[in-house]
MIPA-403588 format. One record per residue (C-alpha): residue number from 1; y, x, z; residue in three letters. Coordinates in steps of 0.5 Angstrom, whole numbers, m for minus. Layout:
MIPA-403588
- i	v	u	w	aa
- NUM	Y	X	Z	Ala
...
This chain:
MIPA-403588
- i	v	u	w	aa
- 1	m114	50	m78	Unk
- 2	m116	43	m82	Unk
- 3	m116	43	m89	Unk
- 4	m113	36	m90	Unk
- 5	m108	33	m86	Unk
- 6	m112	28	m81	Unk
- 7	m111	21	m82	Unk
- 8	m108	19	m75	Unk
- 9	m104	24	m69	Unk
- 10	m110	28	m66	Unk
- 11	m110	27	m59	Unk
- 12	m109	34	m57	Unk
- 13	m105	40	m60	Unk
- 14	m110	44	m64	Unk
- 15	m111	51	m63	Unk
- 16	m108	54	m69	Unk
- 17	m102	51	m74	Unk
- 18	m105	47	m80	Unk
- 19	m103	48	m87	Unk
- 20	m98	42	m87	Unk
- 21	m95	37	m83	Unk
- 22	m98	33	m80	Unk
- 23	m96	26	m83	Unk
- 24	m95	21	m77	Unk
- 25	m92	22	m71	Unk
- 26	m95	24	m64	Unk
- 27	m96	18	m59	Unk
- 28	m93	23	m54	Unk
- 29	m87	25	m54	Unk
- 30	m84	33	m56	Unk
- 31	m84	37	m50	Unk
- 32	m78	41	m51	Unk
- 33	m71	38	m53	Unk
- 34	m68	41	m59	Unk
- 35	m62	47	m60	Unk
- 36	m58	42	m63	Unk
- 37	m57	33	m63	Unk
- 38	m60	30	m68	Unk
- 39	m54	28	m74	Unk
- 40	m52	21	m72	Unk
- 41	m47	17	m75	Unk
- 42	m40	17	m72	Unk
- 43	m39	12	m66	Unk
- 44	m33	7	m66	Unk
- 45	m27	8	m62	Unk
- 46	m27	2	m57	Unk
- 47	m24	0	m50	Unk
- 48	m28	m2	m45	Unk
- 49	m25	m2	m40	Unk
- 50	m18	1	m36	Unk
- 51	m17	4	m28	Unk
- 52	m24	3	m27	Unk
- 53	m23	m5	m28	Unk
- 54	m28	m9	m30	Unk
- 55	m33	m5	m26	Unk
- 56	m39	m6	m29	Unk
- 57	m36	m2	m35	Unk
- 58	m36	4	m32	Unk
- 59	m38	9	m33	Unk
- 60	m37	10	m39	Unk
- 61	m41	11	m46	Unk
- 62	m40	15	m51	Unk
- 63	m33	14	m56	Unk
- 64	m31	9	m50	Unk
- 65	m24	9	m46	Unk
- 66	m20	8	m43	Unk
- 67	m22	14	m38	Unk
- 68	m18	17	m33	Unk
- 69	m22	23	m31	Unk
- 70	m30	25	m33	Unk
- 71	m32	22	m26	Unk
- 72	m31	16	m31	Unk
- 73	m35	17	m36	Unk
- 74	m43	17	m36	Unk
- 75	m46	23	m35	Unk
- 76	m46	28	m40	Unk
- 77	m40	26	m42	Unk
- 78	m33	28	m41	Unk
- 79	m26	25	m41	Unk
- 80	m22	26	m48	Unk
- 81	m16	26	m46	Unk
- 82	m10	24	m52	Unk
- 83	m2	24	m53	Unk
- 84	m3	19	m59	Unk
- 85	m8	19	m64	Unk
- 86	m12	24	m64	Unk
- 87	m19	24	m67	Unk
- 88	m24	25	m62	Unk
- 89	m30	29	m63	Unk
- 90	m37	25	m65	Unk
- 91	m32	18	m66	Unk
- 92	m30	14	m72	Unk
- 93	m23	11	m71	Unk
- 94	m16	12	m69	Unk
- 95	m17	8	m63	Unk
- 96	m11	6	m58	Unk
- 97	m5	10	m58	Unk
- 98	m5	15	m52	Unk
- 99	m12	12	m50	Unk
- 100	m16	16	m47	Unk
- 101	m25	16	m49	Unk
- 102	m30	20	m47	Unk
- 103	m34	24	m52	Unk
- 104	m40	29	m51	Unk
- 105	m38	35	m48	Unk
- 106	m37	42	m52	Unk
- 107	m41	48	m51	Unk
- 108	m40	51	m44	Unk
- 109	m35	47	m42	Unk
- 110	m36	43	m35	Unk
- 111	m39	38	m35	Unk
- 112	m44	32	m30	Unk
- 113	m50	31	m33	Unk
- 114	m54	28	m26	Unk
- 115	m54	29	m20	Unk
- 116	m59	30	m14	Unk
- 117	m65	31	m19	Unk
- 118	m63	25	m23	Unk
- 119	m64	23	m29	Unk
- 120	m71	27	m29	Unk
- 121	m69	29	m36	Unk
- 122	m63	33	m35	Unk
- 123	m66	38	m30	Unk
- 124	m67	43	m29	Unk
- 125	m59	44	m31	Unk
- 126	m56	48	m37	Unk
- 127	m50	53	m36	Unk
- 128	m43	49	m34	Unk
- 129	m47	43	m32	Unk
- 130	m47	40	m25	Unk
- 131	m49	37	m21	Unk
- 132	m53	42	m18	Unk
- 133	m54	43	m11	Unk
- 134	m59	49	m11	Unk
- 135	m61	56	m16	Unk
- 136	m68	52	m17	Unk
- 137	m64	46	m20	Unk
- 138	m61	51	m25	Unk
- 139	m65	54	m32	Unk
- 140	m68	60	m31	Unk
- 141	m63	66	m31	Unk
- 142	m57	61	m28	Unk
- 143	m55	60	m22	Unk
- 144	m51	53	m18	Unk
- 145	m43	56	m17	Unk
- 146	m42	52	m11	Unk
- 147	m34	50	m9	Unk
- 148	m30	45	m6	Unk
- 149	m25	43	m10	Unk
- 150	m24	45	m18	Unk
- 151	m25	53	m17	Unk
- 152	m26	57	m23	Unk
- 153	m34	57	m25	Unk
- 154	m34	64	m29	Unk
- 155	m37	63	m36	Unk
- 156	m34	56	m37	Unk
- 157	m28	52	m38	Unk
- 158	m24	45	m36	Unk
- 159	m24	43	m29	Unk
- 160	m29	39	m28	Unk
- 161	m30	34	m22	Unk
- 162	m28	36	m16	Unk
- 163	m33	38	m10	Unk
- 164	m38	38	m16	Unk
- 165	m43	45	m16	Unk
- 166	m45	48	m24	Unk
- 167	m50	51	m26	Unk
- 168	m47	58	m29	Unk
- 169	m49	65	m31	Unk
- 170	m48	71	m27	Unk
- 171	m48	76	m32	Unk
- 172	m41	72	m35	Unk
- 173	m37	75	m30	Unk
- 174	m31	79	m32	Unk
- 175	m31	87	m30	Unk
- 176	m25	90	m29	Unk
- 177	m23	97	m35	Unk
- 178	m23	102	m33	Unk
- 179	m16	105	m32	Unk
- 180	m9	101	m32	Unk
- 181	m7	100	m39	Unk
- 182	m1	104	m41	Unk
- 183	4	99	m42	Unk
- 184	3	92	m39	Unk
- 185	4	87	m44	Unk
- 186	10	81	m43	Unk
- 187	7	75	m40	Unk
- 188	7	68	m44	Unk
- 189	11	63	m39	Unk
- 190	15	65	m33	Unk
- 191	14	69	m28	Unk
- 192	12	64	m22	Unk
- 193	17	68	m16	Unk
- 194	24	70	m17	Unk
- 195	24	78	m20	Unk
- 196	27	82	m15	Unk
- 197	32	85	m20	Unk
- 198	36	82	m25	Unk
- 199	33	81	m33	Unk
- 200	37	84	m39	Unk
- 201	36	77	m41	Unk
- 202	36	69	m38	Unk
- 203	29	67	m37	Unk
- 204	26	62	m43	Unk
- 205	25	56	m42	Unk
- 206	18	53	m39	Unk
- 207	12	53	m46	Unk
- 208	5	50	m46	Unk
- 209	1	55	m46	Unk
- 210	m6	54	m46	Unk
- 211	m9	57	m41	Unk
- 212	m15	62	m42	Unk
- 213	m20	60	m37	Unk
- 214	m20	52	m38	Unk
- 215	m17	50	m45	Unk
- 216	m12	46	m41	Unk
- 217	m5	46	m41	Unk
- 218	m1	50	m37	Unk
- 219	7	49	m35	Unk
- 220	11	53	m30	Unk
- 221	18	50	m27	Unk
- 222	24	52	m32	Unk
- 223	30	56	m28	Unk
- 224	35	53	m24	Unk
- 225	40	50	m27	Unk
- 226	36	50	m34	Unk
- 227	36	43	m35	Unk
- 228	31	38	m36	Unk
- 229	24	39	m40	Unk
- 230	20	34	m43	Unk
- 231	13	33	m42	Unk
- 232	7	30	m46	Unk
- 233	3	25	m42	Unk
- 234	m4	29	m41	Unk
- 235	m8	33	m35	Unk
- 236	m2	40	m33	Unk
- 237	m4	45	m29	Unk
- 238	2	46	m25	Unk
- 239	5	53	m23	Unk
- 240	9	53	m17	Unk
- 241	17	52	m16	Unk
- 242	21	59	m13	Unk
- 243	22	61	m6	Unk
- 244	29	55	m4	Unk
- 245	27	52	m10	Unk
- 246	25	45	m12	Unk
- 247	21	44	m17	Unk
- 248	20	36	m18	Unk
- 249	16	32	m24	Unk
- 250	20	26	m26	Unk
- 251	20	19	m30	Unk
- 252	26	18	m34	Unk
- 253	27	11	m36	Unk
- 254	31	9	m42	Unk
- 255	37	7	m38	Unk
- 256	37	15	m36	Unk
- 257	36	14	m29	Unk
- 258	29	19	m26	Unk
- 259	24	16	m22	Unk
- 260	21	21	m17	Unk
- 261	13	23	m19	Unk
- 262	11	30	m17	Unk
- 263	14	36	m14	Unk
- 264	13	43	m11	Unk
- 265	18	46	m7	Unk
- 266	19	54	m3	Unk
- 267	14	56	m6	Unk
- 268	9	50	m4	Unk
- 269	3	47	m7	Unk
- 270	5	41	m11	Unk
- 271	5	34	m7	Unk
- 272	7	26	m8	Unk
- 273	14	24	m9	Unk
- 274	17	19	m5	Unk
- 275	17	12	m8	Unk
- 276	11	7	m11	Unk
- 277	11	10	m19	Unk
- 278	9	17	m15	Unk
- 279	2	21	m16	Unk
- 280	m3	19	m11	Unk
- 281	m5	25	m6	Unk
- 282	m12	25	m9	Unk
- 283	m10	26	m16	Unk
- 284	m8	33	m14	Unk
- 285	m12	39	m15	Unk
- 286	m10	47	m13	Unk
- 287	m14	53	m15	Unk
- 288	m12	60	m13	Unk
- 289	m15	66	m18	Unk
- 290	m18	73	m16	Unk
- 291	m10	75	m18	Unk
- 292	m7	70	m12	Unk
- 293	m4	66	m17	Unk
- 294	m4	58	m15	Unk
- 295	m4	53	m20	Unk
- 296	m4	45	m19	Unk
- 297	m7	41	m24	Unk
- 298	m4	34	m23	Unk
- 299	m4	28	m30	Unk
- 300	0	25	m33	Unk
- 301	m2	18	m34	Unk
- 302	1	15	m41	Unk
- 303	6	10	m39	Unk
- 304	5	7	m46	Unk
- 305	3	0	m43	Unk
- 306	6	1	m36	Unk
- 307	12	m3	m34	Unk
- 308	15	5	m35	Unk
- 309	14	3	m43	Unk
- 310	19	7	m47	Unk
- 311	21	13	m41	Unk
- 312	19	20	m42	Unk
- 313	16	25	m36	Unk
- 314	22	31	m35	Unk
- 315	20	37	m30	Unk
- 316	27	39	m27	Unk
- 317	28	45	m22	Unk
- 318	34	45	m17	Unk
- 319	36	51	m12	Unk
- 320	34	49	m5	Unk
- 321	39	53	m2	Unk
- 322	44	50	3	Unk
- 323	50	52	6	Unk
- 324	51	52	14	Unk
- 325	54	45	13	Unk
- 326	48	42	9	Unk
- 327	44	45	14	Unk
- 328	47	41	20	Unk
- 329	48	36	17	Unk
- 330	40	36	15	Unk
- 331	40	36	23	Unk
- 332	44	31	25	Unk
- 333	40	27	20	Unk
- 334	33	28	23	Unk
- 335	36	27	30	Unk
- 336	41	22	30	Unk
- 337	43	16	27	Unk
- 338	47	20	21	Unk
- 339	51	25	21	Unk
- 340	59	24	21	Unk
- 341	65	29	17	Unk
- 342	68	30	24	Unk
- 343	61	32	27	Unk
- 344	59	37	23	Unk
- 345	65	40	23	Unk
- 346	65	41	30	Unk
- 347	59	44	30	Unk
- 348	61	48	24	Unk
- 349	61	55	27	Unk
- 350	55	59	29	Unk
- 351	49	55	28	Unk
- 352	43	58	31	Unk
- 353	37	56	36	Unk
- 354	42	57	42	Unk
- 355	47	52	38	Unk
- 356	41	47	36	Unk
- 357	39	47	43	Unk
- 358	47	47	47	Unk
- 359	47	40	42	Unk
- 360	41	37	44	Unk
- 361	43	38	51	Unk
- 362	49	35	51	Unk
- 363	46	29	47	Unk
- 364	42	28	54	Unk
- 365	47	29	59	Unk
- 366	52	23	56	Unk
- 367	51	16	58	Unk
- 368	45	13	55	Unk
- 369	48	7	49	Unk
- 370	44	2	46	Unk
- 371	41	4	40	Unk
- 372	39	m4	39	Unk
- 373	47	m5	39	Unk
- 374	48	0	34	Unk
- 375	43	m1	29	Unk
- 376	45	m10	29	Unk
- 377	53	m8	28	Unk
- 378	51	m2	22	Unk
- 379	46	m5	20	Unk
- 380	46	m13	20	Unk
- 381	52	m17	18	Unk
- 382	54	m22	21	Unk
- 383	52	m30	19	Unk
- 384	58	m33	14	Unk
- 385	54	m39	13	Unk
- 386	55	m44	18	Unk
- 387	62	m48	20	Unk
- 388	62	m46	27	Unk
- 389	63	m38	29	Unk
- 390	59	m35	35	Unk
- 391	61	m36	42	Unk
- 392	58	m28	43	Unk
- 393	61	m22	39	Unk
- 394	56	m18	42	Unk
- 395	50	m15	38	Unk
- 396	45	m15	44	Unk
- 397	48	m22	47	Unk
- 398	43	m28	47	Unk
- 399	41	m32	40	Unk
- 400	47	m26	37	Unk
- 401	49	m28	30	Unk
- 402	49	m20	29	Unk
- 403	41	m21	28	Unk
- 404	37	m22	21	Unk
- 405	34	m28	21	Unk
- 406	27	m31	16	Unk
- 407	32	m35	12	Unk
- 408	39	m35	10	Unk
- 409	45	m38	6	Unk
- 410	42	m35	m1	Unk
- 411	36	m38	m1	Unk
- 412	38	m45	m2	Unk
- 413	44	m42	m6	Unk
- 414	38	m39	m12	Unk
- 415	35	m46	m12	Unk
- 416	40	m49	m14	Unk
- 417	43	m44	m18	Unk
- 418	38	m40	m21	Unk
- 419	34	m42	m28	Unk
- 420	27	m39	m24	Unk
- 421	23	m44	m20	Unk
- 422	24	m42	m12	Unk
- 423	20	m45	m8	Unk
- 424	17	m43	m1	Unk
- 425	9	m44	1	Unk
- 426	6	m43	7	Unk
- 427	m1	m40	8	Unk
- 428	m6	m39	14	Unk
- 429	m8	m32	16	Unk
- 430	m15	m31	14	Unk
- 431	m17	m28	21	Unk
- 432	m15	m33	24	Unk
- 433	m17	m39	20	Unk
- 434	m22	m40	25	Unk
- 435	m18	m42	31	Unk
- 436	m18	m49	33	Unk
- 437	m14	m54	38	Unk
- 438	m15	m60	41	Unk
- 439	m10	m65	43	Unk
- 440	m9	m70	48	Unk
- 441	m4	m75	48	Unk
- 442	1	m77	53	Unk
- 443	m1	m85	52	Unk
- 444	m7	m84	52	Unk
- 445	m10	m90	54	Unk
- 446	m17	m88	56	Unk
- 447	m15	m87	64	Unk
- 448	m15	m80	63	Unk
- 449	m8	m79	64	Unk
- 450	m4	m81	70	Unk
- 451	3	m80	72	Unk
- 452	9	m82	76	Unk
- 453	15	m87	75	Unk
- 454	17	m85	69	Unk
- 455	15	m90	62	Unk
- 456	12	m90	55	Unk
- 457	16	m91	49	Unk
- 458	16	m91	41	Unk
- 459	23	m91	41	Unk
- 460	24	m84	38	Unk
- 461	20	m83	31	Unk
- 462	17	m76	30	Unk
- 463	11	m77	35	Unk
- 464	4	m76	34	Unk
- 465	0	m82	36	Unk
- 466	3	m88	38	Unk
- 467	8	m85	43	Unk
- 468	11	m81	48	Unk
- 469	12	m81	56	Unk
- 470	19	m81	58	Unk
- 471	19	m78	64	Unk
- 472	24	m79	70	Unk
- 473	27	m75	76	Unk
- 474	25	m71	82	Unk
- 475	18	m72	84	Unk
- 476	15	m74	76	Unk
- 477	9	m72	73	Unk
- 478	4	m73	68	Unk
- 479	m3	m71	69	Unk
- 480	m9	m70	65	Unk
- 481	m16	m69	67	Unk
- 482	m21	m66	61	Unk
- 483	m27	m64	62	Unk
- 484	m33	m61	57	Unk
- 485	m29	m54	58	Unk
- 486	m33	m47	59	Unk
- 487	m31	m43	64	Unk
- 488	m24	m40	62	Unk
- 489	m18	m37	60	Unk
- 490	m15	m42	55	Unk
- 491	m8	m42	52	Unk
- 492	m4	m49	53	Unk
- 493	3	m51	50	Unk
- 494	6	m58	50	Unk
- 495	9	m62	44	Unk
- 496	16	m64	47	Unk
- 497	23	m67	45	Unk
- 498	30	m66	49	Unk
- 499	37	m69	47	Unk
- 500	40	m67	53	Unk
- 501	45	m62	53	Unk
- 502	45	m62	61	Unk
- 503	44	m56	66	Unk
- 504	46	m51	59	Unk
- 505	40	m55	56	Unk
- 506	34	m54	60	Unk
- 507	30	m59	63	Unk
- 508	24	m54	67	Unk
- 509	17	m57	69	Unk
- 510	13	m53	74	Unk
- 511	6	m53	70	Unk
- 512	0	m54	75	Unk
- 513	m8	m54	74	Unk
- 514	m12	m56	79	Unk
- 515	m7	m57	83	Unk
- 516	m6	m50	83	Unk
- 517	1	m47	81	Unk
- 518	2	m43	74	Unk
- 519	9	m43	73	Unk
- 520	16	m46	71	Unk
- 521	15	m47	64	Unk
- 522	23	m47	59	Unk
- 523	24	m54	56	Unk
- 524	30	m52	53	Unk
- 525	34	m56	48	Unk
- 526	31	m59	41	Unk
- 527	38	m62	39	Unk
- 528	36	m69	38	Unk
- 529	32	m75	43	Unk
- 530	28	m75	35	Unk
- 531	27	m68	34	Unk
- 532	20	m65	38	Unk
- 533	18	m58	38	Unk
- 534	12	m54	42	Unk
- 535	13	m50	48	Unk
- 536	11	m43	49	Unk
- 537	4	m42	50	Unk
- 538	1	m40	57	Unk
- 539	m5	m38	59	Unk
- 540	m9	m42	64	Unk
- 541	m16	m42	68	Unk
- 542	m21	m47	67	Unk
- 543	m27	m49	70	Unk
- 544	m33	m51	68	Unk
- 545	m34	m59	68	Unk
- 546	m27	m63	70	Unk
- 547	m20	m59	70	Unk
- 548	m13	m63	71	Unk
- 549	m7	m60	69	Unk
- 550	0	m63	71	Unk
- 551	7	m62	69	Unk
- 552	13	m63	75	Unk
- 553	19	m65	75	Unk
- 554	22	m61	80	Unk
- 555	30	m61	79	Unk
- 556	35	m66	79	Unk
- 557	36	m67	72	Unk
- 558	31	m71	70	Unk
- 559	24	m69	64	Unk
- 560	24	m69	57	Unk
- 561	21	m74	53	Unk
- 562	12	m71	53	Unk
- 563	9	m72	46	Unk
- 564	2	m69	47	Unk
- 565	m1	m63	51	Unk
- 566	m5	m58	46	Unk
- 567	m10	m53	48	Unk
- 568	m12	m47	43	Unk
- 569	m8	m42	40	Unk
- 570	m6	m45	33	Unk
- 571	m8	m41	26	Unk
- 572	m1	m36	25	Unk
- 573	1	m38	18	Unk
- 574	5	m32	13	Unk
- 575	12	m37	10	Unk
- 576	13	m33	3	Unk
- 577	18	m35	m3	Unk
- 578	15	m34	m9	Unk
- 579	10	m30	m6	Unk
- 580	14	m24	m2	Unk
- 581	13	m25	6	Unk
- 582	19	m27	9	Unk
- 583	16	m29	16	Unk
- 584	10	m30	20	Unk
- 585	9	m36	24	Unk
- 586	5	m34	30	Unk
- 587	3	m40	33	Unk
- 588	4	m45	28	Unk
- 589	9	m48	23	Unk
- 590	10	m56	23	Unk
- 591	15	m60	23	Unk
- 592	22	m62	29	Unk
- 593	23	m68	25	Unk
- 594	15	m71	24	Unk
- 595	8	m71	24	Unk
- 596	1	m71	21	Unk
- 597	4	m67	15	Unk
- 598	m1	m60	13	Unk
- 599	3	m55	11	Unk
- 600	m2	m51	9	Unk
- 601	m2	m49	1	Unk
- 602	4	m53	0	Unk
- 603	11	m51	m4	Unk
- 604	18	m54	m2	Unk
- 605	25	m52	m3	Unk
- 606	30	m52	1	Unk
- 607	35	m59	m1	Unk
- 608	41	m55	5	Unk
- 609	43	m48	7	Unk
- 610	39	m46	13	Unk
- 611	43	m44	19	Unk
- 612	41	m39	25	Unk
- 613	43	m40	32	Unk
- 614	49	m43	34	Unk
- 615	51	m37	38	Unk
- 616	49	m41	45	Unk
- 617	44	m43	49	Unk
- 618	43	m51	47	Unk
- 619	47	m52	40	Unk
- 620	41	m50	34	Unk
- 621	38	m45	40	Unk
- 622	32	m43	35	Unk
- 623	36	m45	29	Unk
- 624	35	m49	23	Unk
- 625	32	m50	17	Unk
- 626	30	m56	13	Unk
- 627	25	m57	7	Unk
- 628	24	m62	1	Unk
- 629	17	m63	2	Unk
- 630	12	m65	m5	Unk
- 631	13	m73	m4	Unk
- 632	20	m72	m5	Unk
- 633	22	m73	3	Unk
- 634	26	m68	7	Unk
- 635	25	m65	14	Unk
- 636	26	m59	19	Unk
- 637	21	m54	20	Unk
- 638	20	m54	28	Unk
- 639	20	m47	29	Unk
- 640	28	m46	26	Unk
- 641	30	m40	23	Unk
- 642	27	m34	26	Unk
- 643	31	m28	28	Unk
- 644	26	m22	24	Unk
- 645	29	m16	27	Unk
C-alpha cells in the first residue's frame, strides 16, 4: 500500500486498500451499484401529460402524472395511484387532487425495470423486477415467474403489468403448517357464495381491506337488498357477485340517476357494462389463488375532471332470480319483437324445454308477416309536417310516409327557435376523395354529339353549360361519341329534368353503347321543367378507342329535357348538422335548382320545413329539402329528402 495518497487516480485497483481515500475520483466508473439511492432532494409534483396524450410525454419520469397504470411510467417506476392529495414518496408537493404520479418503486413490490435485455444496466433482474424472459436474466439465486395475466408472484406485492414475467425467489413460497388450527379465525369482508345456512346475524356491509398478497384494496359485493355502498376512485380488486346474483359497479350523478360501469353476476368474472361511461374489457384482470378464490382488479378512474365531475362511484347488489313469468317474458324478449301481458300469461303454466320448443314451432307454422311492416308502424311515425296526407296508409307501400327520412320538420324549427348556431355541412369521404367524373354536355358543339328531331334550348335555368336538349317523341335520341377510354367497365348517369306528370310521371329512355342495347333507364318525375337531378348510375362496357353511347325514346310520351351525360362515380359525401351524421350522400350531392356551386365544406341552414315524399309516385317522389346557402341564396338539394331506414 502508499504511504501518501497519489496525486491523480491510479489506473488500475492496487493490490491491498491504502491507508486513506484516495482524494479524487476514478475515471471509471463503480463496478457495483449501491444498497441504497444516494439521498437527493425531493422532485416536484408536475403534470405531464393525461390518457397517454401528448405521446412524446410517456412513459413518464419520476414525480410526473397523471399515469393511469405503471405500463405508463418509465422503468423502474410504478403508478402512485391517489384518492386526493396524498404526498407521493420521493416528490415534493401536493400536486393535483385525485391525479396520480409515478414514483420509485418500494422494496419487493412488482415492477418493470426493462425488457429484452435493455437497459444493459438493469440486468441481470433484482427480486420482483421484470421484465425477465429467462432464469439467466435474473440475480443469482432468483428465478423468472413466468404468467399470462397478473397472477400471484410469491415474495412480491402489487399486480404489476399484465403479461409481465418477474424475477423472484423460490425459497419465499409459503408452506402450509402442520396441522389445521383449532378454531378458524372469522374472515375479514364476506364470504364470496351465499352460506349454506342462515348466520345468527345479517352479513355486514362490504369494507376495504387490504389485501395480503398485494397491498391493494379488496371489495366484495354487499348483500342483496343491503343498499348502495361508496366506492373511492383507485385500482379494486373485486370479488365475485353470488349464485342469481348480480353485482353491478355504478356512477352515481349528482341528479341521482346511475350510469352502469362494471359488473359480475352468478358468480362470473367482472365484464364491461352497457353504455359509453363503462370500463373497457382490457382494463380488467382476473386472478384465481391456490385457494379457488377469483378476484378481478378492475380501476376506477377519478372522475374529478370528467364530464362526471361531482358523481360518486356506488357498488350495488341485486337478486338474479326470476319468477316463471320474467323467465318468459326473458324468452319472448330474445325471440320475438317483445313481449305482451296476454302472451305471457298464455304461456304462464309449464314452462320447460318441451314448452320453449312447442312455442317456436307454432311460431313457424303460422303465416309469414312482414317484419319491415311491423317495425315502421311501432317504430317510425308518421310524417306531420307537410299540408297533404299520404295517398298510402300502408308501411311497406311505395315512398310511405311511415319511413324515417335524413331531415324533418324540427331541423328547420331549431334553427330559427334555438340560441345555438344550427347548421348543416357537407363533407367528402376520405376513401373516396380520389374518385373523378367527366362531363359531356348535350349541346355540345364539337360535333361530338348527334341527335334526332328534338332542339337545343336555354329557356329553363339550372343547367350546366350552356343548355340543354329538349327531346321530342318516338324514335328520339341523343348520342355521344368519346373516346380516349381503357377498356372497361365505366359507371354512366345522366343530369336530366322532367315537369310532366304524364305516364304517372315517368318519361323512360332505352340506353344504348355501341349500338348495343343496355337497359330502359327510369326518368321519373323532378317536379319542375327547372328542376334537374341525376339518374341512377349504370354500368356500362366501353371499349378501347371511340365508344357512342345513346339515349332513346321508345314510348309515346315523349323524353325529358338532357342536361349532360356523366361517367364516373362521384365521391359520396357525409351530410352532418352540428357535426353528427344525418346521411350519406353515396353518388354525390348538389343542387335541383342550380349549378356550379361545390358544397363541399360549406355550412348552410334550412330557411323552410323539409318535406318527405309525397306519398305518390310523382308529386316530391324523392322529397325535398331546401337550403340557404353562404351568399345568401336558397336552393333545393338534388337528392331530396332521403328515406334513412
Amino acid at each position: 500500500p502508499t504511504n501518501a495518497p497519489t496525486n491523480a487516480p491510479t489506473n488500475a485497483p492496487t493490490n491491498a486498500p491504502t491507508n486513506v481515500p484516495t482524494p479524487e475520483p476514478t475515471n471509471v466508473s463503480t463496478k457495483a451499484h449501491t444498497n441504497a439511492p444516494t439521498a437527493s432532494a425531493p422532485v416536484p409534483l408536475v403534470i405531464a401529460g393525461d390518457n397517454g396524450t401528448p405521446t412524446e410525454s410517456f412513459p413518464l419520469g419520476l414525480c410526473e402524472g397523471d399515469c393511469d397504470n405503471d405500463g405508463q411510467c418509465r422503468y423502474g417506476l410504478f403508478c402512485f395511484q391517489r384518492d386526493g392529495t396524498e404526498s407521493v414518496p420521493g416528490c415534493e408537493g401536493t400536486g393535483q387532487s385525485a391525479k396520480d404520479y409515478c414514483s420509485k418503486c418500494p422494496e419487493n413490490y412488482l415492477c418493470t425495470f426493462g425488457d429484452e435485455g435493455l437497459p444493459v444496466g438493469s440486468f441481470p433482474l433484482g427480486e420482483c423486477q421484470g421484465d425477465c424472459d429467462d432464469d439467466g436474466e435474473c440475480a443469482p439465486g432468483l428465478m423468472c415467474f413466468q404468467r399470462d395475466g397478473t397472477e400471484e408472484v410469491p415474495g412480491c406485492s402489487g399486480l404489476g403489468e399484465s403479461g409481465r414475467d418477474y424475477c423472484y425467489d423460490p425459497n419465499n413460497t409459503v408452506s402450509p403448517s402442520a396441522s389445521p388450527s383449532s378454531k378458524p379465525p372469522p374472515t375479514s369482508a364476506p364470504t364470496k357464495v351465499p352460506s349454506h345456512a342462515p348466520t345468527n346475524s345479517p352479513t355486514p356491509p362490504p369494507v376495504d381491506i387490504i389485501d395480503p398478497r398485494s397491498g391493494i384494496d379488496t371489495v366484495t359485493c354487499p348483500p342483496v337488498g343491503g343498499g348502495e355502498y361508496d366506492l373511492p376512485n383507485g385500482l379494486k380488486l373485486f370479488g365475485l357477485s353470488g349464485m342469481n346474483e348480480f353485482c353491478g359497479v355504478f356512477i352515481r350523478m349528482s341528479s341521482g340517476n346511475l350510469i352502469p360501469f362494471a359488473r359480475s353476476y352468478d358468480s362470473g368474472v367482472w365484464e364491461p357494462a352497457a353504455g359509453p361511461h363503462a370500463c373497457l374489457q382490457k382494463d380488467i384482470t382476473c386472478n384465481t389463488d391456490g385457494s379457488g378464490v377469483t378476484l378481478c382488479g378492475l380501476n376506477l378512474p377519478s372522475l374529478v375532471n370528467s364530464t362526471l365531475a361531482g358523481s360518486t362511484y356506488v357498488i350495488i347488489t341485486k337478486d338474479g332470480n326470476i319468477d316463471q313469468s320474467s323467465k318468459i317474458a326473458a324468452f319472448l324478449e330474445m325471440t320475438t319483437f317483445g313481449p305482451t301481458k296476454s302472451e305471457i300469461d298464455s304461456l304462464n303454466n309449464i314452462w320447460d324445454d318441451i314448452a320453449r320448443a312447442n312455442y317456436i314451432r307454432s311460431q313457424m307454422d303460422m303465416p309469414a308477416t312482414s317484419h319491415r311492416e311491423y317495425y315502421r308502424r311501432r317504430v317510425n311515425t308518421k310524417w306531420d309536417a307537410t299540408q297533404q296526407s299520404a295517398r298510402s296508409d300502408h308501411p311497406c307501400s311505395p315512398n310511405s310516409k311511415w319511413r324515417k327520412y335524413a331531415f324533418i320538420k324540427q331541423d328547420r324549427h331549431d334553427t330559427i327557435t334555438s340560441n345555438e348556431d344550427i347548421h348543416t355541412t357537407f363533407e367528402v369521404v376520405p376513401e373516396e376523395a380520389d374518385l373523378v367524373t367527366a362531363i359531356y354536355e348535350a349541346e355540345d358543339s364539337s360535333g361530338s354529339v348527334t341527335f334526332d328531331r328534338g332542339s337545343f334550348s336555354s329557356s329553363n335555368p339550372g343547367f350546366s353549360g350552356l343548355g340543354y336538349y329538349d327531346m321530342s317523341g318516338d324514335g328520339d335520341f341523343i348520342q355521344w361519341s368519346i373516346s380516349s377510354y381503357l377498356a372497361g367497365s365505366y359507371p354512366v348517369s345522366f343530369r336530366y329534368a322532367h315537369g310532366s306528370t304524364g305516364n304517372n310521371g315517368q318519361r323512360p329512355l332505352d340506353l344504348y353503347v355501341n349500338d348495343v342495347f343496355v337497359k330502359t333507364m327510369d326518368f321519373t318525375f323532378t317536379d319542375s321543367w327547372r328542376y334537374y337531378k341525376y339518374t341512377e348510375l349504370v354500368d356500362v362496357n366501353l371499349v378501347e378507342g371511340t365508344n357512342t353511347i345513346k339515349l332513346l325514346v321508345s314510348n309515346g310520351y315523349g323524353g325529358p329535357n338532357i342536361d349532360h351525360m356523366r361517367i364516373g362515380k362521384p365521391p359520396a359525401v357525409v351530410i352532418k348538422t352540428n357535426g353528427w351524421p344525418r346521411t350519406i350522400a353515396k353518388n354525390g350531392v348538389g343542387l335541383l335548382d342550380g349549378w356550379g356551386v361545390d358544397l363541399n365544406g360549406m355550412a348552410v341552414t334550412m330557411p323552410s320545413y323539409p318535406d318527405p315524399p309525397q306519398g305518390d309516385l310523382f308529386r316530391y317522389v324523392f322529397g325535398r329539402t331546401k337550403v340557404e346557402l353562404d351568399n345568401g341564396s336558397e336552393k333545393y338539394l338534388d337528392i331530396g329528402n332521403p328515406p334513412i331506414d
